[in-house]
C-alpha positions in Angstrom: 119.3 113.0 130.4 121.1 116.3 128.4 122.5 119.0 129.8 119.5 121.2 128.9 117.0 118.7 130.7 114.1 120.7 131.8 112.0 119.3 135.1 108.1 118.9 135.2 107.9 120.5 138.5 109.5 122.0 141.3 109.3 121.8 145.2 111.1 124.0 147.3 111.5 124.9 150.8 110.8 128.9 150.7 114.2 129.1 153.2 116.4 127.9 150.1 114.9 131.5 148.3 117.6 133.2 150.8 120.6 131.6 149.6 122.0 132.8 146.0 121.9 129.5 144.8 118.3 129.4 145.4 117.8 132.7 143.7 119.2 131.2 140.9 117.2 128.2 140.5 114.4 130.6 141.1 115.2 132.8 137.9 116.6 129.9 136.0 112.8 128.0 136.3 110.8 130.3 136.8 108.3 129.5 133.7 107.4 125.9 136.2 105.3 125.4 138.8 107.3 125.9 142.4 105.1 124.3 144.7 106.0 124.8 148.6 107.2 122.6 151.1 108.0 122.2 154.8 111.1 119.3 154.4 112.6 118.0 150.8 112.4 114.4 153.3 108.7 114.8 154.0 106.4 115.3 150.5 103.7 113.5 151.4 101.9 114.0 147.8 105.0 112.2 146.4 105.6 109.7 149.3 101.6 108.3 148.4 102.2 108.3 145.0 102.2 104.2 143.3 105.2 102.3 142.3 104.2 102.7 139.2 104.6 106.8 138.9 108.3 106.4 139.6 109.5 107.2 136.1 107.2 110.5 136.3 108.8 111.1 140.0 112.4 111.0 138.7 110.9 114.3 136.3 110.5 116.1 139.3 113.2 118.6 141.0 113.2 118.8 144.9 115.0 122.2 146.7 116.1 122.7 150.2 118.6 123.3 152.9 120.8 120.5 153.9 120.7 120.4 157.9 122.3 117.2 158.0 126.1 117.0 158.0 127.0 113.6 159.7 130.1 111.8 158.2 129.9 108.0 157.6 133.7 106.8 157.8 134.5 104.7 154.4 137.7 102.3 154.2 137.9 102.1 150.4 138.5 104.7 148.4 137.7 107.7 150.7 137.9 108.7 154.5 134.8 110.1 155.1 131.7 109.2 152.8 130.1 113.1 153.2 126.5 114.8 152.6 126.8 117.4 149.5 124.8 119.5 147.4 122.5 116.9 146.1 121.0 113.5 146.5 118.7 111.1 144.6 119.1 111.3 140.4 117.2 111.5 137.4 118.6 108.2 136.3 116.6 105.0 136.9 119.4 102.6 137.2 116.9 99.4 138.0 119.7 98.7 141.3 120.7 102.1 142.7 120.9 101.7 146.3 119.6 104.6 147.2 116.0 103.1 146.4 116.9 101.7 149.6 116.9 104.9 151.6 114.3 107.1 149.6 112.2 104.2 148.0 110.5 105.5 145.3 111.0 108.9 146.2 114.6 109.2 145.2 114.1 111.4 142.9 117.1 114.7 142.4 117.4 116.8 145.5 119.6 120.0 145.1 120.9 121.7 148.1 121.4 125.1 148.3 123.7 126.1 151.3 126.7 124.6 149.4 129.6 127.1 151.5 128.4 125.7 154.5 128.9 122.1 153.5 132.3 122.7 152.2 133.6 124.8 154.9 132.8 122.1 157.5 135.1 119.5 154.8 138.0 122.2 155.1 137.8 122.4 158.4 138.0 118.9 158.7 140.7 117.9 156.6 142.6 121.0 158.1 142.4 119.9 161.7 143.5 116.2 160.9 146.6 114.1 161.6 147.3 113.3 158.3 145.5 113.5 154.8 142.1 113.1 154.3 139.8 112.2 151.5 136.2 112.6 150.8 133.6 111.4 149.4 130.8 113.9 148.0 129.2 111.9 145.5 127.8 109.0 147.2 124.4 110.3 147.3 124.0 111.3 143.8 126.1 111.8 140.5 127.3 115.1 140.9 128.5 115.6 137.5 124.7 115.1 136.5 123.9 118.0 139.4 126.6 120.4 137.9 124.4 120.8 134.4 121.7 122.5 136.9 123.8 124.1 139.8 127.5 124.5 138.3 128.4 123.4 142.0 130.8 120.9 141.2 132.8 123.2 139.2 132.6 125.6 142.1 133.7 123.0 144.8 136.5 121.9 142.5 138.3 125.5 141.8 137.2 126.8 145.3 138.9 123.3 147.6 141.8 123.4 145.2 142.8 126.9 147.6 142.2 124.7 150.9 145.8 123.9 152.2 144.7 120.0 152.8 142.8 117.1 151.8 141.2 116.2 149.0 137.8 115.3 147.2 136.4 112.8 145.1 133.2 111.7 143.6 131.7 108.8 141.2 129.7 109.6 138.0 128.1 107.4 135.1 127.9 110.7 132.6 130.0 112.0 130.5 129.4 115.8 130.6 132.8 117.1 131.8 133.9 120.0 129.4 133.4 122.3 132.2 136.1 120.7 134.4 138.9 120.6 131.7 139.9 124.3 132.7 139.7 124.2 136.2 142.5 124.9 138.6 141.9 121.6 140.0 145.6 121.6 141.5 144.8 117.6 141.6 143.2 117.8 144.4 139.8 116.1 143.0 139.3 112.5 141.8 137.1 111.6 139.3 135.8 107.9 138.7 134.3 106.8 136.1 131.6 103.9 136.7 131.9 101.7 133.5 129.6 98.5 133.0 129.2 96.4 129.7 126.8 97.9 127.1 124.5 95.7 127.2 123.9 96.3 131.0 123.8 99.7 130.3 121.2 99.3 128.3 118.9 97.0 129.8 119.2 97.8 133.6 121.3 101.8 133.5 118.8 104.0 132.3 119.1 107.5 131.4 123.2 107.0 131.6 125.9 107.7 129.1 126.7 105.0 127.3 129.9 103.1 127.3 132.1 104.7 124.8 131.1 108.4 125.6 132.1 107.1 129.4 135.4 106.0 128.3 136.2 110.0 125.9 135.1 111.5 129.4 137.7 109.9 131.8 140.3 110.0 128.8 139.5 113.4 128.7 139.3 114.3 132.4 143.0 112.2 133.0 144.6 114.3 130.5 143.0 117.6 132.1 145.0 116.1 135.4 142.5 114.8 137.6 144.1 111.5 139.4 141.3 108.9 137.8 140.1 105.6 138.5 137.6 102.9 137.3 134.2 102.1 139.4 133.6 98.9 137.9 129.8 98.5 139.3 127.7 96.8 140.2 129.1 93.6 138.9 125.2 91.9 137.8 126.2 87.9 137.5 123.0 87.7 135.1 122.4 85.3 131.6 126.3 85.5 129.7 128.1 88.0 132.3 131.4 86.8 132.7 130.9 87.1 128.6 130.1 90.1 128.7 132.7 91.5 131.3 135.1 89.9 129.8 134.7 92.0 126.9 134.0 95.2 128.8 137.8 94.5 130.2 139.1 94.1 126.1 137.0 97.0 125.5 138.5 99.0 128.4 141.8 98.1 127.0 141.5 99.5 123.8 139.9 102.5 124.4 141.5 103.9 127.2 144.3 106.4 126.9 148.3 105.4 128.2 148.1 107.9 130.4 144.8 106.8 132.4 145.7 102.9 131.8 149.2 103.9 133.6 148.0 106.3 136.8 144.4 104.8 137.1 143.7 102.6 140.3 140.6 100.6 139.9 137.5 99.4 142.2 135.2 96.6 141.5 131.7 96.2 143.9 129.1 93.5 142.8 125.7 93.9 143.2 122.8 94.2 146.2 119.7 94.1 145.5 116.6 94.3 147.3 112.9 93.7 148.0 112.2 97.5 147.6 113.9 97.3 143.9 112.0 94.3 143.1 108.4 96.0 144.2 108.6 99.1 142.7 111.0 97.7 139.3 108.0 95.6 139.0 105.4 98.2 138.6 107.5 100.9 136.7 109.4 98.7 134.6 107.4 95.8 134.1 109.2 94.9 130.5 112.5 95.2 132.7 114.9 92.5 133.3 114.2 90.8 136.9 117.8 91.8 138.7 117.1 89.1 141.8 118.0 85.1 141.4 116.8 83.0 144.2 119.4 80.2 143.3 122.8 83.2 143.0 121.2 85.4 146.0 121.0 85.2 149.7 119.7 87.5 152.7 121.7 90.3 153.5 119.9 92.8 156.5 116.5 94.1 156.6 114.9 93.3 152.8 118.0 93.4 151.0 120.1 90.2 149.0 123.3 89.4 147.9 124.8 87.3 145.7 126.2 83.7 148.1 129.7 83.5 149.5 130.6 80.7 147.1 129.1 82.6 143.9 131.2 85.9 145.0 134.3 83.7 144.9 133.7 82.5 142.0 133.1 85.8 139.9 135.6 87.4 142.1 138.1 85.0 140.8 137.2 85.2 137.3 137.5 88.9 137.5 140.8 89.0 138.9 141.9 86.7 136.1 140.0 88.5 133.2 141.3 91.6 134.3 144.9 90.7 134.5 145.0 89.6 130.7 144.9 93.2 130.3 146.1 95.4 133.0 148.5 95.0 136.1 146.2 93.6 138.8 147.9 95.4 141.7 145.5 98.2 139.9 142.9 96.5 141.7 142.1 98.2 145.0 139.4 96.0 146.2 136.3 94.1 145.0 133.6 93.8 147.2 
């Protein structure tokens, strides 16, 4: 996807139209079709639709009013995990968990009531016992959302005034040139979710590539912004500890000092599940096949993981692959 990408259609709650955001998106596509809707969770046209029509889907834009607010506590690299101003993606990564949630229908969501949402996060961090931080980016790659919305440049400049706390979001693009000049006052952390190329390519679709991923969190570290690595999800497919091993000698050389020095780094391998397999099947039926019966196990309702002794195993090599390069107390976790 480019900055300029343009979507096939548009459905909208009519309730978004009274927030300036809305108005915005209003004037800013106004040459599409804006079809109503009662929810952006209930589109019954799109729920129906076949596995297969989930590349045409992800072309669609979906706008409401975010009435849910609920915080999910997270113990890894952020308090709270925290509803923002979008969910879903254009992206088809062929494992994105939130497949899991939306199925087929996880297609971009923008939110327009964006002061409310970060109100409640000030008010939060503000009435806490100590330092908080939060995660705004689980639901979708707000770097992505900001080439529509601007919003994460205005959640940035506008929380760097809050007296406590602070933000921080995951992305797998590399369109940051309008965070360089914010006022950030380091009180947002950007991670950069890096993979090896040729994962990228076969199972990331419609992501940066590697090397324009690395320029972007080079670039964002010497704007200021406290960085880190999202090394995820770990696929143990065909050659992968050849091909992580170079993504770590890659890393290596192509990061800056300055990132290599303050960057912490998190590593997550991968769950899949029966609802990727279904509609990866239909969509994507040239694709790669993510699951392997003898790696993978149950893990909840439809979902797999790779077996205890196989996560040892690449959890080990990791830590050792990793240390040829880097200092592994860099290493927050790997899960």
């Amino acid at each position: 996807m480019q900055p300029n990408w343009m979507p096939k259609k548009i459905y909208y709650e009519p309730a978004s139209l009274d927030y300036e955001l809305g108005r915005t998106l209003f004037e800013k596509y106004k040459t599409l079709p804006w079809i109503p809707i009662e929810s952006h969770n209930r589109i019954e046209t799109l729920r129906k639709s076949e596995n297969s029509q989930f590349p045409e889907l992800k072309q669609y834009l979906i706008i409401g009013v975010r009435k849910t607010h609920h915080y999910t506590p997270n113990y890894k690299s952020s308090d709270f995990l925290v509803p923002y101003t979008s969910s879903g993606c254009s992206a088809m990564c062929l494992y994105c968990y939130l497949v899991c949630n939306y199925n087929k229908c996880s297609y971009l969501r923008l939110f327009v009531n964006r002061e409310q949402m970060l109100e409640k996060i000030e008010r939060t961090a503000e009435r806490a016992e100590r330092e908080l931080t939060f995660e705004i980016g689980s639901n979708s790659d707000l770097v992505l959302e900001n080439t529509i919305t601007h919003n994460l440049e205005w959640t940035i400049e506008q929380f760097a005034k809050s007296k406590r706390g602070r933000l921080t979001f995951p992305t797998k693009f590399d369109f940051v040139e309008p965070l360089l000049t914010l006022d950030h006052r380091r009180k947002t952390i950007a991670r950069m979710s890096v993979n090896p190329p040729e994962i990228i390519r076969r199972v990331e679709f419609g992501t940066a590539p590697l090397d324009r991923r690395i320029a972007a969190v080079n670039r964002l570290c010497e704007a200021g912004y406290p960085v880190g690595l999202l090394i995820a999800p770990v696929i143990l497919t065909g050659n992968w500890k050849e091909l992580y091993a170079e993504l770590f000698q890659t890393l290596a050389q192509s990061l800056s000092e300055k990132v290599k020095k303050e960057m912490f780094v998190e590593m997550i391998l991968m769950t899949y599940s029966y609802v990727h397999r279904a509609i990866n099947r239909e969509a994507f039926p040239n694709a790669i096949d993510l699951y392997d019966a003898e790696q993978m196990t149950g893990r909840g309702r439809g979902k797999y993981c790779y077996r205890p002794g196989v996560r040892t195993q690449a959890e080990e090599f990791l830590r050792s692959e990793f240390a040829k390069y880097f200092d592994p107390a860099k290493i927050l976790y790997i899960s």
